[in-house]
C-alpha positions as CSV (number, residue, x, y, z in Angstrom):
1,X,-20.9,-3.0,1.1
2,X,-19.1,-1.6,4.4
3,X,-15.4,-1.0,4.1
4,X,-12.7,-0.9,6.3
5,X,-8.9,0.4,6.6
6,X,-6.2,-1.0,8.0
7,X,-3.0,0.6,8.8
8,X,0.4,-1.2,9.7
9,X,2.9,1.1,12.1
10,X,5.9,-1.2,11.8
11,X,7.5,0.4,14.8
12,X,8.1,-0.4,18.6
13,X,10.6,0.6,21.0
14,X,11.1,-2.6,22.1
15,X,10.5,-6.0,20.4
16,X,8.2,-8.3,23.3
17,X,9.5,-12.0,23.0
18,X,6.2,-13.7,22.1
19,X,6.3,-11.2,18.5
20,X,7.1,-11.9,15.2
21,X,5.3,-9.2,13.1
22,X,7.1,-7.3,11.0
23,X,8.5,-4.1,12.7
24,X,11.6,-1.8,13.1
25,X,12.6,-0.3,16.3
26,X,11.5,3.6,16.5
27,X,13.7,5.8,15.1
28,X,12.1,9.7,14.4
29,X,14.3,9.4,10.9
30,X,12.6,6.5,10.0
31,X,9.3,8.0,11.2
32,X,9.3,10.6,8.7
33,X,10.4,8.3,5.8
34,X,7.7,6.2,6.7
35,X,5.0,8.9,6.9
36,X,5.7,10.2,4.0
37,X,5.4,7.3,2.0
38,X,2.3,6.4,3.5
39,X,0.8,9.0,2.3
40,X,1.8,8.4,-0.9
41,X,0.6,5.1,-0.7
42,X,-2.9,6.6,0.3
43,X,-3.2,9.0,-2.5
44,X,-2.2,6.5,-5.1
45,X,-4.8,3.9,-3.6
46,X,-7.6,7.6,-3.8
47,X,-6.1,8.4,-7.4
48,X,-7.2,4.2,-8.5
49,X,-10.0,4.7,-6.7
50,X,-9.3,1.5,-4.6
51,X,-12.4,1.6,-2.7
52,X,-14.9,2.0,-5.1
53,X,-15.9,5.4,-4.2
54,X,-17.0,3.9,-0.7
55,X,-16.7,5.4,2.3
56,X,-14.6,3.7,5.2
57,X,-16.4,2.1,8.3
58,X,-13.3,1.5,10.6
59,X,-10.0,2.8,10.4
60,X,-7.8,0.6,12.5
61,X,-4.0,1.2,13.4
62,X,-2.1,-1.6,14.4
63,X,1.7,-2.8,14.3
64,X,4.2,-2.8,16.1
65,X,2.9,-0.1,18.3
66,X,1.4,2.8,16.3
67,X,2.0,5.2,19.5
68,X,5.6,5.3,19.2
69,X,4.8,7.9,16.4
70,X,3.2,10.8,18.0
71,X,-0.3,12.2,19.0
72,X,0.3,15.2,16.2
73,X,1.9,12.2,13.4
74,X,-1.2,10.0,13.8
75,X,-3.8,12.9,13.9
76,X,-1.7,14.1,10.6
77,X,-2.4,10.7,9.1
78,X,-6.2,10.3,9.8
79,X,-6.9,14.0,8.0
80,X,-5.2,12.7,5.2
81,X,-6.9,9.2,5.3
82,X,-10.4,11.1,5.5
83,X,-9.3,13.5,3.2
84,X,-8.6,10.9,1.0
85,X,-11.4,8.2,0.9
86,X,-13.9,9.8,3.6
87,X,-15.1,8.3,6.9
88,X,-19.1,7.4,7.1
89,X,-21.1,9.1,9.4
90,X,-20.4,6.9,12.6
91,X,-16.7,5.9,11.8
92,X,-15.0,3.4,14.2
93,X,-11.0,4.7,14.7
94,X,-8.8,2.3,16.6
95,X,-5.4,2.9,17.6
96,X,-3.2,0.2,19.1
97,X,-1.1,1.5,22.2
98,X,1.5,0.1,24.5
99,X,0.8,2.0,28.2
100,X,4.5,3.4,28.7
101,X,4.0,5.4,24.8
102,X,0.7,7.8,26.2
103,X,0.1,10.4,27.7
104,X,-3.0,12.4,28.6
105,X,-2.6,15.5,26.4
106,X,-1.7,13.2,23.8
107,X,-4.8,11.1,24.5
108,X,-6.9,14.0,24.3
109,X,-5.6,15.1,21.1
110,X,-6.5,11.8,19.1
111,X,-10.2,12.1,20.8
112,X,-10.4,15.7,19.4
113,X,-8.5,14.5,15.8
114,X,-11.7,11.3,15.5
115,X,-9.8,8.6,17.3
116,X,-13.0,6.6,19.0
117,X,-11.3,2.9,20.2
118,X,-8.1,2.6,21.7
119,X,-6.6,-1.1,22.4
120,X,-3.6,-1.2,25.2
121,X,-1.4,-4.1,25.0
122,X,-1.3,-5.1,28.4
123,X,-0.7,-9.0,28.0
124,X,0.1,-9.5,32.0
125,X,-0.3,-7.6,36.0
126,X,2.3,-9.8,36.6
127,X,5.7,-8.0,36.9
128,X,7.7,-11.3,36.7
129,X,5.4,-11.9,34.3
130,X,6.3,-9.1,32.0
131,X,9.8,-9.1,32.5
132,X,9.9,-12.7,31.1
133,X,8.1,-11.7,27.8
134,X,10.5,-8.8,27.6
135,X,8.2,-6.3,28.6
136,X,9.3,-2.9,30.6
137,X,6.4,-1.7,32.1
138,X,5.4,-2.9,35.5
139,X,1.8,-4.0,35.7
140,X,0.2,-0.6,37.4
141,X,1.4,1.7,34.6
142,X,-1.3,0.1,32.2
143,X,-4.6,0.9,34.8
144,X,-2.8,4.7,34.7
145,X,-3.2,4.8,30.5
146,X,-6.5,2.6,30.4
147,X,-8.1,5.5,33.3
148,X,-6.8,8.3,31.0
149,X,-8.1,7.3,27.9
150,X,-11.6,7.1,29.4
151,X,-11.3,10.3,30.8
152,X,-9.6,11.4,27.7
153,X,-12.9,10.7,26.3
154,X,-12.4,7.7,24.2
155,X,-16.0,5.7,23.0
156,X,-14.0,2.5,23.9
157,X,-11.5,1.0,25.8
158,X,-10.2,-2.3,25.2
159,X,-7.6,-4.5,27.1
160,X,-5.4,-7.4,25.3
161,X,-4.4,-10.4,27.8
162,X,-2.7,-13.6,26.9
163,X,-2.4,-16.7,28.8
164,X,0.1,-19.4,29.1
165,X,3.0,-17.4,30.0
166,X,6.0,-18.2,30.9
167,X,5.8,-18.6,34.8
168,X,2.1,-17.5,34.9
169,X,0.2,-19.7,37.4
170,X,-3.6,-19.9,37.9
171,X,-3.1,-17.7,40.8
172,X,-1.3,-14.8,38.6
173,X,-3.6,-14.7,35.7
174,X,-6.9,-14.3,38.0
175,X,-5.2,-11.6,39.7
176,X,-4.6,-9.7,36.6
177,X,-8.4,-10.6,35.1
178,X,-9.4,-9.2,38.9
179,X,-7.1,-6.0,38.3
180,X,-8.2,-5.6,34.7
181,X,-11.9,-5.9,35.3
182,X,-11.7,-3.1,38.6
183,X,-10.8,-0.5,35.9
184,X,-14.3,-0.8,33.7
185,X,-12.7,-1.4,30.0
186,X,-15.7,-2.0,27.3
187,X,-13.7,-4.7,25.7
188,X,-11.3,-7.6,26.5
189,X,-9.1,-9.6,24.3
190,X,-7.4,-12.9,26.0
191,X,-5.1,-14.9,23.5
192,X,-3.6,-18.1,24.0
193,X,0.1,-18.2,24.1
194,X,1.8,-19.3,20.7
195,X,5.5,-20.0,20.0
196,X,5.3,-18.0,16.4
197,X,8.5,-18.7,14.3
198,X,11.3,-16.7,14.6
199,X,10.5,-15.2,18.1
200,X,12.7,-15.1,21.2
201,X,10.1,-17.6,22.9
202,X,10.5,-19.9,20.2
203,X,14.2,-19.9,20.1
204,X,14.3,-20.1,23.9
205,X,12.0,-22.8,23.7
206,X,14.4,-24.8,21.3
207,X,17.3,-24.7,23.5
208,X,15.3,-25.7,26.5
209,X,15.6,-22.6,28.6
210,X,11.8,-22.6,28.6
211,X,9.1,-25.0,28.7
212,X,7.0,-25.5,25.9
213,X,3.3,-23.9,26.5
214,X,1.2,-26.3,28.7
215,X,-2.5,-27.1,26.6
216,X,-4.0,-28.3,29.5
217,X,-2.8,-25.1,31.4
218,X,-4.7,-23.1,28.7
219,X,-7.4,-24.7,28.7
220,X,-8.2,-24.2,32.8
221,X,-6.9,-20.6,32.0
222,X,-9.2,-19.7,29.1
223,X,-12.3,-21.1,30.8
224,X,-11.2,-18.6,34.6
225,X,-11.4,-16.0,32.0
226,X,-14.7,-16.6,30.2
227,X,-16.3,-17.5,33.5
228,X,-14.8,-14.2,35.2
229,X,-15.7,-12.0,31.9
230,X,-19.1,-13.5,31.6
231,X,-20.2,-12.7,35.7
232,X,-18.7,-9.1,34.6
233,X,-21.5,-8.5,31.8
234,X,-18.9,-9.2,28.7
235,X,-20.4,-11.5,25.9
236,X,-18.2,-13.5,24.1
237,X,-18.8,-12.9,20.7
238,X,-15.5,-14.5,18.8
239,X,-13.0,-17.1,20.2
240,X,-10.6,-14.3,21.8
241,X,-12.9,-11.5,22.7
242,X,-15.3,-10.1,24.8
243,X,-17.4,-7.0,25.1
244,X,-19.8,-5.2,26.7
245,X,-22.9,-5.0,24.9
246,X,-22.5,-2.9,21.8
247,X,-18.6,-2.7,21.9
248,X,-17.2,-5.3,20.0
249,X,-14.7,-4.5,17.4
250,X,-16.4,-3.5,14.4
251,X,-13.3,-3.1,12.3
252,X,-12.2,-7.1,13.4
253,X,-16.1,-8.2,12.9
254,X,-15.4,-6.9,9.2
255,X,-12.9,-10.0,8.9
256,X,-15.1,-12.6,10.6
257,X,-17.5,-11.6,8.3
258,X,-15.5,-11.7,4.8
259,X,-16.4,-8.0,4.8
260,X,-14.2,-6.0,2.7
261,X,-10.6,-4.3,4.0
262,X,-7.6,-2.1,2.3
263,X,-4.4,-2.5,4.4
264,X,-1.5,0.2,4.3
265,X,2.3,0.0,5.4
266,X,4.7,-2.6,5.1
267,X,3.1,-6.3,5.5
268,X,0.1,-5.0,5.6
269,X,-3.0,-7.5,3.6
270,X,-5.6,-6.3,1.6
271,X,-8.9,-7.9,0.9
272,X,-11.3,-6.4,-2.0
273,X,-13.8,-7.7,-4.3
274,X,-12.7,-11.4,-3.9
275,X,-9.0,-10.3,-4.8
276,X,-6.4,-11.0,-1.5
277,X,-3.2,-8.8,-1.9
278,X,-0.4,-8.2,0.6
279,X,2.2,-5.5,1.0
280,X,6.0,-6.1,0.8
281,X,7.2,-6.9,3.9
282,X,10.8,-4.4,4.4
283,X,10.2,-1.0,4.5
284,X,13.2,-0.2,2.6
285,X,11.6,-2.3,-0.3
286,X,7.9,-0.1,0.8
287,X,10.1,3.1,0.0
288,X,11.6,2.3,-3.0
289,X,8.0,1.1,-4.5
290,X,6.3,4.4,-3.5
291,X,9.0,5.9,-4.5
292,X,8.8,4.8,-8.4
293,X,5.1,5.8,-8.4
294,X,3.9,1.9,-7.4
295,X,2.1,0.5,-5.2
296,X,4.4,-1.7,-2.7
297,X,2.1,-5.0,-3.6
298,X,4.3,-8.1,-2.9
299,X,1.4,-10.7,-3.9
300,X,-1.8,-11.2,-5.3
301,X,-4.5,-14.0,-5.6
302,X,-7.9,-14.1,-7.4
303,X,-10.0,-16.3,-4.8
304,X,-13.2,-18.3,-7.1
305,X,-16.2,-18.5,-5.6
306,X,-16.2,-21.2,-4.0
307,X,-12.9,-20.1,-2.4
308,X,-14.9,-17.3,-0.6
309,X,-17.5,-19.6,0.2
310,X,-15.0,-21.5,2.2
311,X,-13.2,-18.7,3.5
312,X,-16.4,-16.8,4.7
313,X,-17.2,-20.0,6.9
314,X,-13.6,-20.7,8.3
315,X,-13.5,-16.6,9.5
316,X,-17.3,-17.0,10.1
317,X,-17.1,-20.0,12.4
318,X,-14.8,-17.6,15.0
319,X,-18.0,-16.0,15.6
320,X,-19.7,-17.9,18.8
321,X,-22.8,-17.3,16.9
322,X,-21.4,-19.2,14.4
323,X,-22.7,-18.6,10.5
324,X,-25.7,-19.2,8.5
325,X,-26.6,-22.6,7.5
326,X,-27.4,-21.6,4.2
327,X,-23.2,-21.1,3.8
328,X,-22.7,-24.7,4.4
329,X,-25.4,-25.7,2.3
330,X,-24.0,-24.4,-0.6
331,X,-21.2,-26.8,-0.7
332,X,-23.7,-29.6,-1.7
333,X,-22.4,-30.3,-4.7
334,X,-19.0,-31.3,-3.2
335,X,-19.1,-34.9,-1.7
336,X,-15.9,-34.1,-0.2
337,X,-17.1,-30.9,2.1
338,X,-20.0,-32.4,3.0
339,X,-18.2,-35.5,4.2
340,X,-15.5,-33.2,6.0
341,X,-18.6,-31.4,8.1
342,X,-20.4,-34.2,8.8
343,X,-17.2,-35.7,10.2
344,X,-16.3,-32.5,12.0
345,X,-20.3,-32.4,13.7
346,X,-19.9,-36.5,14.6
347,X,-16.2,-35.4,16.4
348,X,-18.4,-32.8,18.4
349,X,-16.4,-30.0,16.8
350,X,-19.5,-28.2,15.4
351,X,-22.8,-28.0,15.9
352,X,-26.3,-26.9,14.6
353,X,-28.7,-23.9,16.3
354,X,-31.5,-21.9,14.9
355,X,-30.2,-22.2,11.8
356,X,-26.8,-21.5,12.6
357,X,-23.6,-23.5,12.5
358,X,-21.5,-23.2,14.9
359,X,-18.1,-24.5,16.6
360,X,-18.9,-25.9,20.0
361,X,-17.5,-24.8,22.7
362,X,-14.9,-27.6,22.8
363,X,-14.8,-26.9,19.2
364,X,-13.4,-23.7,19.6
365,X,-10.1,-25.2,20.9
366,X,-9.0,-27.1,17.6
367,X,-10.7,-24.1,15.7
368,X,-7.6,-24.1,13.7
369,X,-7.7,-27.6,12.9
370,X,-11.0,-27.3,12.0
371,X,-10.5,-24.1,9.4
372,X,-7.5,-26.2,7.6
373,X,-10.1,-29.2,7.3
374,X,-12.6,-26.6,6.0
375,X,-10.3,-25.1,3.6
């Protein structure tokens, strides 16, 4: 069974309004603590043999912004990761990046260290835009990075966009799907605006300095965007993403498909062999684990089978192809569920196709809803 890894970088320079994950501004001190204990963390997962003597698939870094460290720091940690567990023939390597954090030597230098997929947080063109979400770069510096990391030689390029800004118009956002699509990226990500807790939106939000997020505003933007992305040759394959053919994310398609994943750094979530563990969430609590010779687990749970059943068709029904039918009909033996889909197909949420279940394409708008119904 494929495997993949995931690593959390819990740094950024900056902390972007919309966020909530877990990070600490960059600091080169807190860089090396961090590194070091990471690869602690690795070996110890390598000594338990974690992974089952399997090979990884995907390596994916994410965060916070994982190019805050540098080109040499995240080179040092892939040897060590492939040292460690070993990468399959045809390994996927992503690296999250914000545009203002590269640079083309240091592009080059992941290329020539494995790195094949690099994903730019772009989120807006819009300068106003940016500035509003707490964002420093101006809109042209992220065509620069996305042009250097092709020529860098990266296998794929990907873009992340979200709609339903603050001040973004219809007018703004097709500019910056016109802008993004002029520079030839293999993969586009376009997420839908949410006020997570704890973020500046949110608070800003509650004391009525900003409007809340306007549905019907999504909606009109989401559908530019798939029309746009579609006439450009991208498939949709999941809710939020689009590729060219061949490029979608095969590190994120191991989560649709309840494939299995090890996570690293603080926060970060495992998922092996039915078992769903997560990763304390402070990285002065991550050091002191690591530290005493333990991994830094904050939580563990023991899903039944028919847990996995369910969760393998809540993360499957993301897919626009939708899952199996044979996944559904295992739940015969539960009134209950069976009530549940046949509600959720009369409500025109899903539907049925070549033996596939699927969410239609209204569906995919209360996909949520529809998961916690599932679940």
């Amino acid at each position: 069974m494929p495997v993949g890894l995931y690593v959390h970088v819990p740094f950024c320079r900056s902390r972007c309004h919309f966020c909530a994950f877990y990070l600490q501004i960059h600091r080169e001190d807190r860089a090396q603590a961090y590194l070091a204990s990471l690869e602690h963390e690795i070996r110890l997962h390598a000594t338990q043999d974690s992974l089952s003597g399997r090979r990884l698939e995907t390596v994916y870094f994410g965060g916070g912004t994982p190019t805050t460290l540098s080109p040499e720091q995240l080179c040092g940690i892939l040897a060590i990761i492939r040292g460690s567990f070993g990468l399959s023939e045809r390994p996927e390597v992503t690296v999250e990046a914000h545009p203002d954090t590269v640079t083309n030597a240091g592009l080059e230098r992941l290329v020539q260290a494995g790195f094949t997929r690099v994903s730019f947080g772009v989120q807006s063109l819009d300068d106003q835009e940016l500035v509003l979400i707490g964002r420093r770069t101006k809109g042209h510096a992220a065509g620069l990075a996305v042009k250097a990391a092709g020529l860098a030689g990266f296998a794929d390029v990907s873009v992340d966009l979200i709609y339903g800004l603050p001040g973004q118009s219809r007018e703004s956002w097709s500019a910056t799907l016109e802008e993004v699509l002029a520079w030839m990226p293999d993969h586009v990500s376009c997420y839908a605006l949410t006020l997570e807790e704890r973020s500046h939106l949110q608070l800003e939000v509650k004391r009525g300095d900003l409007a809340t997020p306007d549905p019907g505003l999504q909606n009109e933007l989401e559908d530019e965007a798939a029309h746009r992305l579609a006439a450009a040759g991208f498939a949709r394959y999941e809710i939020s993403n689009y590729s060219r053919p061949g490029r979608a994310c095969r590190h994120n398609l191991l989560y649709w498909h309840g494939r299995d994943y090890l996570g690293l750094g603080p926060s970060a979530q495992s998922y092996l062999a039915g078992v769903r563990f997560g990763n304390i969430s402070d990285l002065g609590l991550y050091h002191q684990a690591l530290e005493a010779g333990r991994l830094p687990i904050s939580d563990v749970e023991h899903l039944t089978p028919e847990q996995r059943r369910r969760e393998a068709v809540m993360f499957g029904l993301r897919l626009v192809e939708g899952i199996d039918r044979q996944l559904f009909e295992a739940g015969n033996a539960d009134p209950v569920w069976r009530q549940t889909l046949d509600q959720l197909t009369r409500q025109g949420l899903l539907e049925e196709q070549a033996e596939k279940i699927r969410l239609t394409e209204g569906g995919r708008r209360f996909a949520d809803s529809v998961a916690i119904a599932l679940l």
